[in-house]
C-alpha positions as CSV (number, residue, x, y, z in Angstrom):
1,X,-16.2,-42.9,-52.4
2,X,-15.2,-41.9,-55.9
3,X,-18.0,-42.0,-58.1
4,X,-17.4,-42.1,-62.3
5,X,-19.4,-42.8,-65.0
6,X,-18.1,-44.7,-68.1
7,X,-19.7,-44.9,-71.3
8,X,-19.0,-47.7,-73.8
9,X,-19.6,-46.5,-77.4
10,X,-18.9,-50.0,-78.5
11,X,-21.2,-51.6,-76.2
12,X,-24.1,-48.6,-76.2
13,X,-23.9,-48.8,-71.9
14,X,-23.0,-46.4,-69.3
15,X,-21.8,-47.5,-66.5
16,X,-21.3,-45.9,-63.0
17,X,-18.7,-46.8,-61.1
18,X,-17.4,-46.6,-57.1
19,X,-13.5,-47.0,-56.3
20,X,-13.3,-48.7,-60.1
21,X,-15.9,-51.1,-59.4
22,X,-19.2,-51.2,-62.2
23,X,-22.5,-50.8,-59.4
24,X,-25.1,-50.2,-62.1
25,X,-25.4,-50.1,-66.2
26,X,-28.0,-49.1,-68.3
27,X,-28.4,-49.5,-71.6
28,X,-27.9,-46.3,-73.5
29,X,-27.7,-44.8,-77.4
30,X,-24.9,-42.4,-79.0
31,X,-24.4,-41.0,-81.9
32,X,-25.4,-42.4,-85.6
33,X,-22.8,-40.7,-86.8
34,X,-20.3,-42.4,-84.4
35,X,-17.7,-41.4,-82.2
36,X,-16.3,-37.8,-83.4
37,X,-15.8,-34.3,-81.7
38,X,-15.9,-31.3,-84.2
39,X,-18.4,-28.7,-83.8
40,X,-21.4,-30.1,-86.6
41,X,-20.5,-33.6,-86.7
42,X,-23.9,-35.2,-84.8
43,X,-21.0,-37.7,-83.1
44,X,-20.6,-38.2,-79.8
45,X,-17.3,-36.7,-78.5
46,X,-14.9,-39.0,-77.0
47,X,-12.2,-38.7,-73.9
48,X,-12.7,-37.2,-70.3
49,X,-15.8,-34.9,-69.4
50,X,-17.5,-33.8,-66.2
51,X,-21.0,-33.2,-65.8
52,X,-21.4,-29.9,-66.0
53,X,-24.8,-28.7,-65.2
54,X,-27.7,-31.0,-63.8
55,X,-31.1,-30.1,-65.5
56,X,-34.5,-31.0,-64.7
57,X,-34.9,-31.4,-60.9
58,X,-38.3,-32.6,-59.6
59,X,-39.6,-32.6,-63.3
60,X,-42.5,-35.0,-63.8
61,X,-41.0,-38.2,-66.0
62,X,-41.6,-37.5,-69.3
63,X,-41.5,-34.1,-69.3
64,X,-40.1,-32.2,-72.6
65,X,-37.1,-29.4,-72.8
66,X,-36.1,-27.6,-75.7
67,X,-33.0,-25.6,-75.2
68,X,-32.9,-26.7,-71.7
69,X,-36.0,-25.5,-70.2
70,X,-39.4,-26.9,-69.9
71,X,-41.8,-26.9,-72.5
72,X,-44.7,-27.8,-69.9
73,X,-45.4,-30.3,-72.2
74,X,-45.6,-34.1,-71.1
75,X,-44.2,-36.6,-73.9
76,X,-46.9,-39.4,-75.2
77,X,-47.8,-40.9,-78.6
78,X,-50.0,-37.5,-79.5
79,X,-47.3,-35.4,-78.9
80,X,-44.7,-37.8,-81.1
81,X,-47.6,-37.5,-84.1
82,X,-48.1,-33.7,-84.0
83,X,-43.9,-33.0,-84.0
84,X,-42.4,-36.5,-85.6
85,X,-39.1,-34.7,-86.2
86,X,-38.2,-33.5,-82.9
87,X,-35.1,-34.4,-81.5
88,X,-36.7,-35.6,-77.6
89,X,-34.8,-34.4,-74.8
90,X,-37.0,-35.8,-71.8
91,X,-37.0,-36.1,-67.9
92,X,-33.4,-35.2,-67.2
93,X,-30.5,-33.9,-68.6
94,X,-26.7,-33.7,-67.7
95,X,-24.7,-31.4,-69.3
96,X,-21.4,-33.0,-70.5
97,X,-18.4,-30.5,-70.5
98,X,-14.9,-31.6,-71.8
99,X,-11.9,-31.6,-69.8
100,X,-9.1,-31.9,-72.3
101,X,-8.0,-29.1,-74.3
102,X,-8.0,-29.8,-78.1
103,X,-9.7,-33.2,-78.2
104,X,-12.9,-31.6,-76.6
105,X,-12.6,-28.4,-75.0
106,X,-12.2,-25.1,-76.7
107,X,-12.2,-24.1,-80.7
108,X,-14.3,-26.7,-82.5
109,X,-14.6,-29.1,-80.5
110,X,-15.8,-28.2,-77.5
111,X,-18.4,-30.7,-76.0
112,X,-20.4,-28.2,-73.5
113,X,-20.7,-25.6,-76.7
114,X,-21.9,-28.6,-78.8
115,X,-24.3,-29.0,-76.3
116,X,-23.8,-32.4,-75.6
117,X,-25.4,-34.3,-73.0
118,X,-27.0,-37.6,-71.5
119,X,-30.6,-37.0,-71.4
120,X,-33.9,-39.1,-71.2
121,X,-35.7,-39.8,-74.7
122,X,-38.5,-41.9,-75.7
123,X,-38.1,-45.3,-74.6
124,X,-38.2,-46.9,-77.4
125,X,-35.8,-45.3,-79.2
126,X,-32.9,-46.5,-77.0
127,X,-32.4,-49.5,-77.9
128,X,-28.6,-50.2,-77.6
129,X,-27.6,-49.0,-81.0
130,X,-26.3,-45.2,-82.0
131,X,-29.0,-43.4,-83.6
132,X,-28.7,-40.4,-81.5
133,X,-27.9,-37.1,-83.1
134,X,-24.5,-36.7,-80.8
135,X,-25.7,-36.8,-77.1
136,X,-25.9,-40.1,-75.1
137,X,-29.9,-41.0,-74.6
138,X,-31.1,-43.0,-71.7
139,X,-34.4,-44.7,-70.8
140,X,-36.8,-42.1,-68.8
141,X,-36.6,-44.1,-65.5
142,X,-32.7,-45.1,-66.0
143,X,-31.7,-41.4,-66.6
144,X,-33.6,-40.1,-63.2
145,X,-32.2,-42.9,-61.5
146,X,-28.4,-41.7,-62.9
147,X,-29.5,-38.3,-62.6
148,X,-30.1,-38.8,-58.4
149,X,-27.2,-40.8,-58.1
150,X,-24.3,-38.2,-59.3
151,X,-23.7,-34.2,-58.3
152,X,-22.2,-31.6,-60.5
153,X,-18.2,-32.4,-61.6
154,X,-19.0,-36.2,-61.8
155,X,-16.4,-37.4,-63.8
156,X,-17.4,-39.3,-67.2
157,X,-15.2,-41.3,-69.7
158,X,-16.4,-42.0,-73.3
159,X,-14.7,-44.0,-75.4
């Protein structure tokens, strides 16, 4: 069965799909800054990727990374007070990587190097509008769910 993932900048969703048919969607946030690839831009980069790297295995929901490891720190109102400007990264995270030299592999605009990825985030901050800083942020629950679902090399189309 081949599996893909397809996320809808337009219509702030990610879908996964089997043989081209949509089984699940989840309601997902890109970019403020919109659609974009350069290395700076806070846009989320557009075209083919693969998932690179899966992050977060067997990590409580909620749980907080910074530079992709672990803080040991759960995420909760307290924690939102004490660092309001943090950018969450939470639960899970799949590391994008772009398959298409030029548009977003390589030079300045490589997606992995712009470390790009779908990733859990406070729940209420995904809320079907772009307001991300670049990466594609998920509900805690939805992204462990995706995050079970798909391997390594999974395929994903943003456009």
């Amino acid at each position: 069965m081949a599996t893909h993932l397809k996320v809808s900048l337009a219509q702030q969703r990610l879908d996964i799909l089997e043989n081209d048919r949509v089984v699940r969607s989840y309601i997902v946030s890109t970019a403020r800054n919109g659609p974009g690839e350069k290395k700076g831009s806070e846009c989320t980069p557009r075209g083919l990727h693969r998932i690179r790297a899966r992050i977060g295995a067997g990590a409580p929901i909620y749980s907080v990374f910074v530079g992709r490891r672990q803080t040991g720190e759960i995420y909760c109102a307290e924690l939102a007070r004490k660092y309001p400007d943090r950018d969450w990264i939470l639960s899970r995270i799949l590391w994008l990587s772009g398959l298409e030299p030029g548009r977003n592999r390589f030079d300045e605009v490589d997606t992995a190097w712009r470390y790009i990825y779908i990733h859990g985030s406070p729940d209420h901050l995904v809320r079907g509008f772009p307001d991300s800083h670049g990466c594609i942020r998920m509900k805690n629950a939805d992204v462990i769910e995706l995050f079970d679902r798909v391997p390594s090399g999974t395929r994903v189309w943003i456009e």
